[in-house]
C-alpha positions as CSV (number, residue, x, y, z in Angstrom):
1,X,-167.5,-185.7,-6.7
2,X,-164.6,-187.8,-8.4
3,X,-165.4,-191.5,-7.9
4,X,-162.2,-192.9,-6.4
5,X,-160.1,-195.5,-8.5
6,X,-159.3,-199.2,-7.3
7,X,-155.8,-199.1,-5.6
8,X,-154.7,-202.2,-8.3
9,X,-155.8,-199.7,-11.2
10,X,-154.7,-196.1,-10.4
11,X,-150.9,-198.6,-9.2
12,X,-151.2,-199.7,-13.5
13,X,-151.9,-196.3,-15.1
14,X,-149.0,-195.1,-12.9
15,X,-147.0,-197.5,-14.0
16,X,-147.5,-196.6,-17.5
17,X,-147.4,-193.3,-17.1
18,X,-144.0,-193.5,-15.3
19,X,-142.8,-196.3,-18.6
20,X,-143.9,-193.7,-20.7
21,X,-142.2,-190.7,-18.6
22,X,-139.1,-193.2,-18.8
23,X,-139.6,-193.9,-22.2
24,X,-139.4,-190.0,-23.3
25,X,-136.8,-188.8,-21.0
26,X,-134.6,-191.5,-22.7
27,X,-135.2,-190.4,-26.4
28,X,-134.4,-186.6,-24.8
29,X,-131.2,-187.8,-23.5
30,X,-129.8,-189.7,-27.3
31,X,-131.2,-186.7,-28.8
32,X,-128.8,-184.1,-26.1
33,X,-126.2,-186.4,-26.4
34,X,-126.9,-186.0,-30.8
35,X,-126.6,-182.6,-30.3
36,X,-123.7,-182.4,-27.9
37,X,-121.6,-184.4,-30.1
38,X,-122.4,-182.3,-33.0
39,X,-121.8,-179.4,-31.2
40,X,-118.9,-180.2,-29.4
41,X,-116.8,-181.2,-32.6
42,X,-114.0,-178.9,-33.9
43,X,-110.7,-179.1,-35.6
44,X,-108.6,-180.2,-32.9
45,X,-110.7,-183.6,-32.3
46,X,-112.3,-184.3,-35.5
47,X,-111.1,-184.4,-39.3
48,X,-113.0,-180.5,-39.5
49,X,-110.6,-178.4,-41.0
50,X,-109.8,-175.3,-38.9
51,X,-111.6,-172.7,-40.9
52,X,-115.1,-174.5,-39.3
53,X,-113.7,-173.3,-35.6
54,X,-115.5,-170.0,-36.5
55,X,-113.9,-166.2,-35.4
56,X,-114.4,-166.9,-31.5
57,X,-111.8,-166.5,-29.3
58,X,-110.3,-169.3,-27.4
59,X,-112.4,-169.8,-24.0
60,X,-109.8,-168.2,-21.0
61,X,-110.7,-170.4,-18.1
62,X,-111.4,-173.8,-20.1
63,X,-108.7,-175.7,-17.8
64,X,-110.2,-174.2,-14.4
65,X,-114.0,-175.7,-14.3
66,X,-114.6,-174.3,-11.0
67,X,-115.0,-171.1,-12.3
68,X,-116.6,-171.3,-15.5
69,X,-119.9,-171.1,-14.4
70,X,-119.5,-168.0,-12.7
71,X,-117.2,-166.3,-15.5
72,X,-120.7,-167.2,-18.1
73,X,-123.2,-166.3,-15.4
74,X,-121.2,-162.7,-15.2
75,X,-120.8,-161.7,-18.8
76,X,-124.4,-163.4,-19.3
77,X,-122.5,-166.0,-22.2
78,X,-123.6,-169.3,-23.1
79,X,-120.2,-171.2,-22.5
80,X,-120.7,-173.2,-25.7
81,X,-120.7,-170.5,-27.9
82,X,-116.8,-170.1,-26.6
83,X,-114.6,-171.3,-28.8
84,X,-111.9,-174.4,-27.3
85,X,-108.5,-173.7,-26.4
86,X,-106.4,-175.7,-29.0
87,X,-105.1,-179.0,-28.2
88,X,-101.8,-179.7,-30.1
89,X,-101.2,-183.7,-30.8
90,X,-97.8,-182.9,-30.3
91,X,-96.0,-184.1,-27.3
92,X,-92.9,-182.5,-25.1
93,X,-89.5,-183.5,-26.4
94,X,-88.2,-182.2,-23.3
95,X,-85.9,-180.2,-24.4
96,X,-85.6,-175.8,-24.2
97,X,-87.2,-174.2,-27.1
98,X,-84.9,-172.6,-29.5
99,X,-81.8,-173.9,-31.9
100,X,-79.7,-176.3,-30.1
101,X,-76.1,-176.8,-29.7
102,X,-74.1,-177.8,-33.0
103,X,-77.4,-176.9,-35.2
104,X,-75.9,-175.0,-38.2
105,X,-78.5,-171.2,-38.5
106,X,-79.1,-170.0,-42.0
107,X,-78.8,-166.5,-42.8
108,X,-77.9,-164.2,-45.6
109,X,-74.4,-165.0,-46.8
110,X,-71.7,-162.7,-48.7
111,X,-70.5,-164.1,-52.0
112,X,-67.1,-164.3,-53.4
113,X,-67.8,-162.7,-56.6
114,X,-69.9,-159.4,-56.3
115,X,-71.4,-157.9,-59.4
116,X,-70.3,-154.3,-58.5
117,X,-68.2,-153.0,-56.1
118,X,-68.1,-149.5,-54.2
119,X,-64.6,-148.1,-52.5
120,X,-65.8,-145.9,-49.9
121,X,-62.2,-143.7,-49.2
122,X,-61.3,-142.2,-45.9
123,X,-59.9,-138.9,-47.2
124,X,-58.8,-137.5,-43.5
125,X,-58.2,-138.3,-40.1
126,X,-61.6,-137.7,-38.0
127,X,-58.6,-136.7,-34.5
128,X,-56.4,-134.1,-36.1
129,X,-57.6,-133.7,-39.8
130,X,-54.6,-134.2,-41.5
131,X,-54.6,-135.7,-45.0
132,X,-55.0,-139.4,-45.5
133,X,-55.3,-139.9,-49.2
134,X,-51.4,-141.0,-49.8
135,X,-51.9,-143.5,-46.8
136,X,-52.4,-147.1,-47.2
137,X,-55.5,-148.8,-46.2
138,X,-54.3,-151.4,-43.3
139,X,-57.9,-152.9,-44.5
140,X,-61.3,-152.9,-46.3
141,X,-64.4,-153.9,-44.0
142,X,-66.9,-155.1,-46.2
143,X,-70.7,-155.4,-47.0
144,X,-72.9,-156.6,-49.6
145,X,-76.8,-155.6,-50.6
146,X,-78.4,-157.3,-52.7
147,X,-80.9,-156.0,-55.3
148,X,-83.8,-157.7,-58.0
149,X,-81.4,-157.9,-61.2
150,X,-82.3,-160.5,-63.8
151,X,-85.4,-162.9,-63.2
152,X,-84.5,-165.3,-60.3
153,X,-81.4,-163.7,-59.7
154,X,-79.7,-160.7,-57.3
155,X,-77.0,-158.4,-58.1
156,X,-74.8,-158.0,-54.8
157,X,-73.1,-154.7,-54.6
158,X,-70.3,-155.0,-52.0
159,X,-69.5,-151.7,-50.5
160,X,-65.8,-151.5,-49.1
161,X,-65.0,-149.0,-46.6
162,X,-61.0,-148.0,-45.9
163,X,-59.6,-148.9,-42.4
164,X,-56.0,-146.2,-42.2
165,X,-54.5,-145.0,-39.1
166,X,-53.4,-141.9,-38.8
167,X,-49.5,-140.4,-37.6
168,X,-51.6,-139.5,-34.3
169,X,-52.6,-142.9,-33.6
170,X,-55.7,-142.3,-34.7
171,X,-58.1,-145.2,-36.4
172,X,-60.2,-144.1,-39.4
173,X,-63.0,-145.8,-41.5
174,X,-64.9,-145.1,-44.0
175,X,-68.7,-144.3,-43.1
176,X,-71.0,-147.0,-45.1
177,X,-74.3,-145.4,-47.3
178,X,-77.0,-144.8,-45.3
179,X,-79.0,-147.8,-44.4
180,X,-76.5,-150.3,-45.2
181,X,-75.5,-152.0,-41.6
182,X,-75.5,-155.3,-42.0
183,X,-72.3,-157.6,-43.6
184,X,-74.9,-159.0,-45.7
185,X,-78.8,-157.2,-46.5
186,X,-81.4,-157.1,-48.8
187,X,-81.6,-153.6,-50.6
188,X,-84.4,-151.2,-50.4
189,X,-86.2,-152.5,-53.4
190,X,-86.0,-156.0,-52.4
191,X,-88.0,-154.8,-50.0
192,X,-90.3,-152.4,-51.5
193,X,-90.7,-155.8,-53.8
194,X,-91.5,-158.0,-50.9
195,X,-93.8,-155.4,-49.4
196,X,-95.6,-155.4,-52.9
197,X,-96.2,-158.9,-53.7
198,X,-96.9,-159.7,-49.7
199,X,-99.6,-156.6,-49.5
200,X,-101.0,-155.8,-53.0
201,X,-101.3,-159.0,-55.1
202,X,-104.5,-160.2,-53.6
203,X,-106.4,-161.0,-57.2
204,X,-109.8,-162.4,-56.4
205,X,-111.0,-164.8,-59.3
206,X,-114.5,-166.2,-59.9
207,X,-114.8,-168.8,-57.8
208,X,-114.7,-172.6,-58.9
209,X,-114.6,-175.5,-56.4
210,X,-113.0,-178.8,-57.5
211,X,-111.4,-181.9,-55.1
212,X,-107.9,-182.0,-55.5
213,X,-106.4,-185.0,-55.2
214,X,-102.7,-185.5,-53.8
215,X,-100.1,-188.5,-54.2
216,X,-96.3,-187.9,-53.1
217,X,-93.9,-189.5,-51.5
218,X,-90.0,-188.1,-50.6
219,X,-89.3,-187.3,-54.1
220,X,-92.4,-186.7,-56.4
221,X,-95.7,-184.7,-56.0
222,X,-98.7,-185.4,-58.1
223,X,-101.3,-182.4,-57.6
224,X,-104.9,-183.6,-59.4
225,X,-108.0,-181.4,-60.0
226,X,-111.3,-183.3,-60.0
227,X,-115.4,-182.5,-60.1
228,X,-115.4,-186.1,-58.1
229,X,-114.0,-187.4,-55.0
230,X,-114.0,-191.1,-55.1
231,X,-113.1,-193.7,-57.5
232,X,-113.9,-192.4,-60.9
233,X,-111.2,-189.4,-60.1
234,X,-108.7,-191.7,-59.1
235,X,-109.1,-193.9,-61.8
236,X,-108.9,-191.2,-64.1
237,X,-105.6,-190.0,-62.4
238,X,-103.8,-193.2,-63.5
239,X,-101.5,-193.6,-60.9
240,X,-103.2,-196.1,-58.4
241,X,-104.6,-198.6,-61.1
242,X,-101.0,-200.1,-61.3
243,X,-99.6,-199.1,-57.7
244,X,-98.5,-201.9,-55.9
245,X,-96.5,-200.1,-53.6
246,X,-97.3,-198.9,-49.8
247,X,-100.4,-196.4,-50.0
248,X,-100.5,-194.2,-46.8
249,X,-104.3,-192.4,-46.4
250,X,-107.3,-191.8,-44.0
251,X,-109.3,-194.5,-44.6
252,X,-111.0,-192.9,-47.8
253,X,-113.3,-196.2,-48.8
254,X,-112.4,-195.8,-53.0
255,X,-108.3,-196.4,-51.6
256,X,-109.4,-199.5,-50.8
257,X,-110.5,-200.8,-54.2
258,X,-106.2,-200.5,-55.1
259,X,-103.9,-203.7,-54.9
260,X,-101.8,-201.5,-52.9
261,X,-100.4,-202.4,-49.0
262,X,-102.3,-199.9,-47.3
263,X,-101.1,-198.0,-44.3
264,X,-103.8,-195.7,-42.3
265,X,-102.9,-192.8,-40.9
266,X,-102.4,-192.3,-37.2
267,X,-102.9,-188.6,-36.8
268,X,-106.6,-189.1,-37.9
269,X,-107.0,-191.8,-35.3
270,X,-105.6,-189.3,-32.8
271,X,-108.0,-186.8,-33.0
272,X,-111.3,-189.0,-33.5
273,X,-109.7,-190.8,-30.0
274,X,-109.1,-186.9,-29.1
275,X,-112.9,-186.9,-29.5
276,X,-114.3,-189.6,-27.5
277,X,-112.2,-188.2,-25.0
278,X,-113.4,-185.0,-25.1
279,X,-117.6,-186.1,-25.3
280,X,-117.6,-189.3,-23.2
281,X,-114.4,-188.4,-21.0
282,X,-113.4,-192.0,-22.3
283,X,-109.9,-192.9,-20.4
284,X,-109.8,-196.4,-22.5
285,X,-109.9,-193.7,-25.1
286,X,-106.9,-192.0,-23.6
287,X,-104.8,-194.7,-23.3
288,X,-104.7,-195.5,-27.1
289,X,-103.9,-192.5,-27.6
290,X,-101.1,-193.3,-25.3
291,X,-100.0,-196.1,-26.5
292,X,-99.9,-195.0,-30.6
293,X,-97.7,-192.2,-29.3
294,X,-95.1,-194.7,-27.3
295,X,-95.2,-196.9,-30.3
296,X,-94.0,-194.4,-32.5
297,X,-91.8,-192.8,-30.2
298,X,-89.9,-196.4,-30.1
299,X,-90.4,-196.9,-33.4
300,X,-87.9,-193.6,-33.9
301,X,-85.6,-194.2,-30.9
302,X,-84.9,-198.1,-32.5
303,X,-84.3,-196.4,-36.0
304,X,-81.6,-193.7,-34.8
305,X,-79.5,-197.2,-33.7
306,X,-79.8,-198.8,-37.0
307,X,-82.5,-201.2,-36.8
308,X,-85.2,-201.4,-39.6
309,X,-88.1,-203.0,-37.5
310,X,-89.2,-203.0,-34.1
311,X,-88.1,-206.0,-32.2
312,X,-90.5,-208.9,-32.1
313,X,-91.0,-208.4,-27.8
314,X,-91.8,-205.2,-27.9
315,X,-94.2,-205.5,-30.8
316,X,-96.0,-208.5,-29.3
317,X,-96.4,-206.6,-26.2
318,X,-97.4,-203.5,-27.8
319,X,-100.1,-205.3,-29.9
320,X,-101.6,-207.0,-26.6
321,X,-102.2,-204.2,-24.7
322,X,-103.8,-203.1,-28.3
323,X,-106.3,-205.9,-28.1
324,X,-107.3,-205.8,-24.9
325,X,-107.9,-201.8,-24.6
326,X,-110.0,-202.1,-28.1
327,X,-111.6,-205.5,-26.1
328,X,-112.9,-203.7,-23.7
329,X,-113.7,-200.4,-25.0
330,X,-116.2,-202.0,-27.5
331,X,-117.5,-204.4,-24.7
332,X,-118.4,-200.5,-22.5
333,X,-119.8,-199.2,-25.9
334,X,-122.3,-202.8,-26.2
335,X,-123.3,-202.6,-22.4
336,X,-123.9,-198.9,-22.9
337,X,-126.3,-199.4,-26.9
338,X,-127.9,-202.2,-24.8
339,X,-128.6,-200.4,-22.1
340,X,-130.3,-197.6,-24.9
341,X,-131.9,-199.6,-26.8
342,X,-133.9,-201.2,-23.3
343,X,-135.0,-197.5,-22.3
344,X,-136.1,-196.8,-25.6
345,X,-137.9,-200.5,-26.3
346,X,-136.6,-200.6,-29.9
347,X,-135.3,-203.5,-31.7
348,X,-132.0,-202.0,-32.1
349,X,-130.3,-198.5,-32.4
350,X,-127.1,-196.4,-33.6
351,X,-124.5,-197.5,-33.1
352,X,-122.3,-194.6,-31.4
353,X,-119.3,-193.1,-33.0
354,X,-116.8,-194.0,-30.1
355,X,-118.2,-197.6,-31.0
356,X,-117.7,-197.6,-34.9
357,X,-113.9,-196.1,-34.4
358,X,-113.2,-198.9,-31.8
359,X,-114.8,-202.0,-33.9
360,X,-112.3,-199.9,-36.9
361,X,-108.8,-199.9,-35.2
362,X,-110.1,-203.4,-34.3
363,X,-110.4,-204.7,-38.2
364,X,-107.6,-202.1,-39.2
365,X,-104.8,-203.6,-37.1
366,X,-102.5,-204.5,-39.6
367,X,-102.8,-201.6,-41.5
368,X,-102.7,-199.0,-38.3
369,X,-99.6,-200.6,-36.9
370,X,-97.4,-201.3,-39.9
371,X,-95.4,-198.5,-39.0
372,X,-94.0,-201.0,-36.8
373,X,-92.6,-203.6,-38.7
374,X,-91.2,-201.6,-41.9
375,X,-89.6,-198.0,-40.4
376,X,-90.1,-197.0,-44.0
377,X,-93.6,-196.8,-43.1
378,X,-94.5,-193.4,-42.0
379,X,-96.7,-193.1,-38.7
380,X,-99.2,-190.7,-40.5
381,X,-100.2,-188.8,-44.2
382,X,-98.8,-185.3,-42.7
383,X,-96.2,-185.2,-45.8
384,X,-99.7,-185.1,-47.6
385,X,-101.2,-182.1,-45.4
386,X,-97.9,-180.5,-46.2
387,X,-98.1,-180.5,-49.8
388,X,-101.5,-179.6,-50.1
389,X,-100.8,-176.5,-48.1
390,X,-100.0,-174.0,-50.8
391,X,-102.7,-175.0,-52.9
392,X,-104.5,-173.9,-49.7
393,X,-102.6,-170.8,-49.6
394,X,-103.8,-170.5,-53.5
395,X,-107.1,-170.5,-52.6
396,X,-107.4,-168.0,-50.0
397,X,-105.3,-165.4,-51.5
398,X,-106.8,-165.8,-55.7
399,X,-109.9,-167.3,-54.4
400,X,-109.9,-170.1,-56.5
401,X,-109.8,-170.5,-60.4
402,X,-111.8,-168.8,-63.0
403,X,-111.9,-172.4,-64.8
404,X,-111.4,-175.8,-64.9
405,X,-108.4,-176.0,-66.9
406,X,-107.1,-172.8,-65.0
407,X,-106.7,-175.0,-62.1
408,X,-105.8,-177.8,-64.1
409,X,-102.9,-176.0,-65.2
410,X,-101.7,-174.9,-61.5
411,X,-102.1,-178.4,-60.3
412,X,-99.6,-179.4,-63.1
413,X,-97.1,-176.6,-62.5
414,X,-97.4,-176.9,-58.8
415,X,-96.4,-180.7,-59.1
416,X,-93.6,-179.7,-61.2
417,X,-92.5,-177.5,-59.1
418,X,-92.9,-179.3,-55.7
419,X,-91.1,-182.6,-57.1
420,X,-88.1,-180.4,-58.4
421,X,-87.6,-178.6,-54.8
422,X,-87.4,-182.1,-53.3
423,X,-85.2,-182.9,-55.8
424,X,-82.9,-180.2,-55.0
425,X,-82.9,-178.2,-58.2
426,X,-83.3,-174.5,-58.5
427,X,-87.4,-173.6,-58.5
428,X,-86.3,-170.8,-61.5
429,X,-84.0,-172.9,-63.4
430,X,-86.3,-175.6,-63.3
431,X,-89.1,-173.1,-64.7
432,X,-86.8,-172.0,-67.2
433,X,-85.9,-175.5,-68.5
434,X,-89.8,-176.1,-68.7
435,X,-90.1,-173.2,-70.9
436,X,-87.5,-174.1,-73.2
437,X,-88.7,-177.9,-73.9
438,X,-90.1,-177.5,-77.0
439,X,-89.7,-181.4,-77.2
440,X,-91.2,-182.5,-74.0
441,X,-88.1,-184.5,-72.7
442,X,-88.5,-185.4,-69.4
443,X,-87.2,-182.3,-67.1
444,X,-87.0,-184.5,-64.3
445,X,-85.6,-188.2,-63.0
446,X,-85.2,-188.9,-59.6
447,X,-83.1,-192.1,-58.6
């Protein structure tokens, strides 16, 4: 027989029992919510590059959470093994998709001068047969292929075709070369060529993996190859040391070391915000994200009429609703580690990510919102992302470089390169220049 406990002491042990029950289910929940939030990170709302997303395809019925249950529990699928539909940044201008009205198309042009050129005759009338090679052409209709002829260059063949009319009334041209429809083409072994290079040259080397470090701005492109990623390689790449000028980046800690005005960039802020949206369904969250996006978008509207800063109203207003949003978003993320830290009886705990973004734009406001008052300031580092991307491109088609100084020596040429385009000079003449300074004069000077 079990001897029966005093009501006072079977109320304590459950008591303690139920502290400890509480007690464990709360270290389960940070733990899931750990988890989640590693889980639930991908390119679209963190800095993970793309690649990371994996080879899954984008989940079908992600906007319609009535049915996803159903759609998992049918195909027996775990619904976080799908991979997210992307979420572009990018906001709708509004307008139809496609070139709009007075926007000047590039295409293939004819040129004046052609290096050869083909008379195509029109010997007889295609009606009644008669002879037409006494008669006058009334015109030539012309078009022009062009062919690989010296490195860097084409050689355009123009192919004129004879317009007579016959004594019957008749019309007659000539009949162009098979294949060659167009007023101006690429030949067939421009494109054999392109096919070639496009489909064959994939040249896998050993692979080597170095950081490569990237400063630009509208007219230069420095590419640098480095073991490290912080200070020491920056150091080493000179430039910073004496930069005083406005230094856009992601709020890498060694930029901070440079006597440089420093800018951060906004599209990182957008998807870390993206984030907390996405894991805490966050909507002071959202509404950052809203207002960086207005900003800008006055920002641009004020520069098309001439103006070089935003007015002084709107920026004070802009920067209020700032401070308040951030206010109370760090208060919710206090209430919420306080309310943690009671479940779980510790002395403190980790801060959450949503928290240490927030208490960041908060100490960062200068340098997140001077795209306000200098529209010289660009709103994020994508001209950065842009010029890294065909060292990007290098690596997935060579694989890399066999060497350090292999990739030393593309991150030279590619800066070459890349600050001569911007410059407006000819990527082959340029090369060919290079070649030929046997003095190493400077090739290039922008103003």
């Amino acid at each position: 027989m079990i001897p029966e406990l005093p009501a006072t002491m079977s109320a304590e042990i459950l008591l303690k029992e139920n502290a400890e029950l509480r007690m464990r289910v709360a270290c389960l929940e940070e733990r899931c919510r750990e988890l989640e939030e590693k889980v639930g990170k991908n390119s679209q709302n963190s800095s993970k590059p793309p690649s990371s997303d994996g080879y899954q395809k984008p989940c079908k019925n992600s906007n319609s959470p009535d049915h996803s249950d159903d759609l998992s529990a049918d195909k027996g699928t775990d619904p976080s093994d799908e991979k997210p539909n992307p979420k572009s940044l990018r906001q709708s201008s509004g307008n139809k998709a496609g070139g709009k009205k007075g926007h000047q198309g590039t295409c293939l042009k004819q040129v004046d001068i052609p290096d050869y050129i083909e008379y195509l005759p029109v010997k007889e009338c295609n009606k009644c047969q008669a002879s037409l090679l006494d008669s006058e052409p009334v015109k030539y209709i012309e078009r022009q292929v062009f062919e690989p002829g010296r490195p860097g260059e084409f050689e355009v063949t123009a192919h004129r075709a004879e317009v007579k009319i016959c004594t019957c009334g008749c019309r007659n041209q000539a009949e162009f070369p098979e294949g060659v429809t167009a007023a101006a083409q690429y030949g067939s072994a421009t494109q054999a060529m392109a096919v070639y290079l496009n489909q064959y040259h994939f040249l896998p080397f050993k692979r080597v993996s170095h950081w490569l470090h990237v400063m630009r701005d509208e007219q230069w492109t420095l590419y640098y190859l480095s073991e490290k990623r912080g200070r020491e390689a920056m150091d080493t790449m000179g430039i910073l040391l004496t930069f005083a000028g406005v230094l856009v980046h992601d709020h890498w800690k060694s930029y901070f070391a440079y006597a440089a005005t420093h800018v951060l960039c906004n599209a990182h802020h957008l998807r870390e915000l993206l984030g907390v949206v996405d894991r805490d369904s966050n909507q002071l969250a959202l509404r950052l994200m809203k207002l960086l996006r207005l900003s800008w978008h006055y920002c641009k509207g004020f520069k098309t009429i001439g103006m070089l800063q935003m007015p002084s109203v709107v920026c004070e207003r802009i920067e209020k609703i700032y401070d308040r949003l951030l206010q109370r978003a760090l208060m919710k993320e206090v209430v919420y580690m306080e309310k943690q830290r009671e479940e779980l009886k510790r002395k403190k705990v980790k801060n959450t990510k949503a928290y240490n973004l927030f208490k960041r734009l908060t100490e960062f406001k200068a340098e997140t919102l001077r795209f306000m008052s200098d529209f010289t300031i660009p709103f994020d580092n994508n001209g950065s992302e842009r010029d890294v991307r065909m060292a990007k491109l290098k690596q997935k088609i060579s694989g890399c470089f066999r060497s350090a100084d292999g990739g030393s020596m593309f991150a030279r040429i590619r800066s070459y390169l890349s600050s001569a385009r911007k410059q407006g000079m000819d990527i082959y003449q340029s090369l060919h220049r290079a070649v030929r300074n046997y003095c190493n004069m400077p090739l290039l000077s922008a103003e």
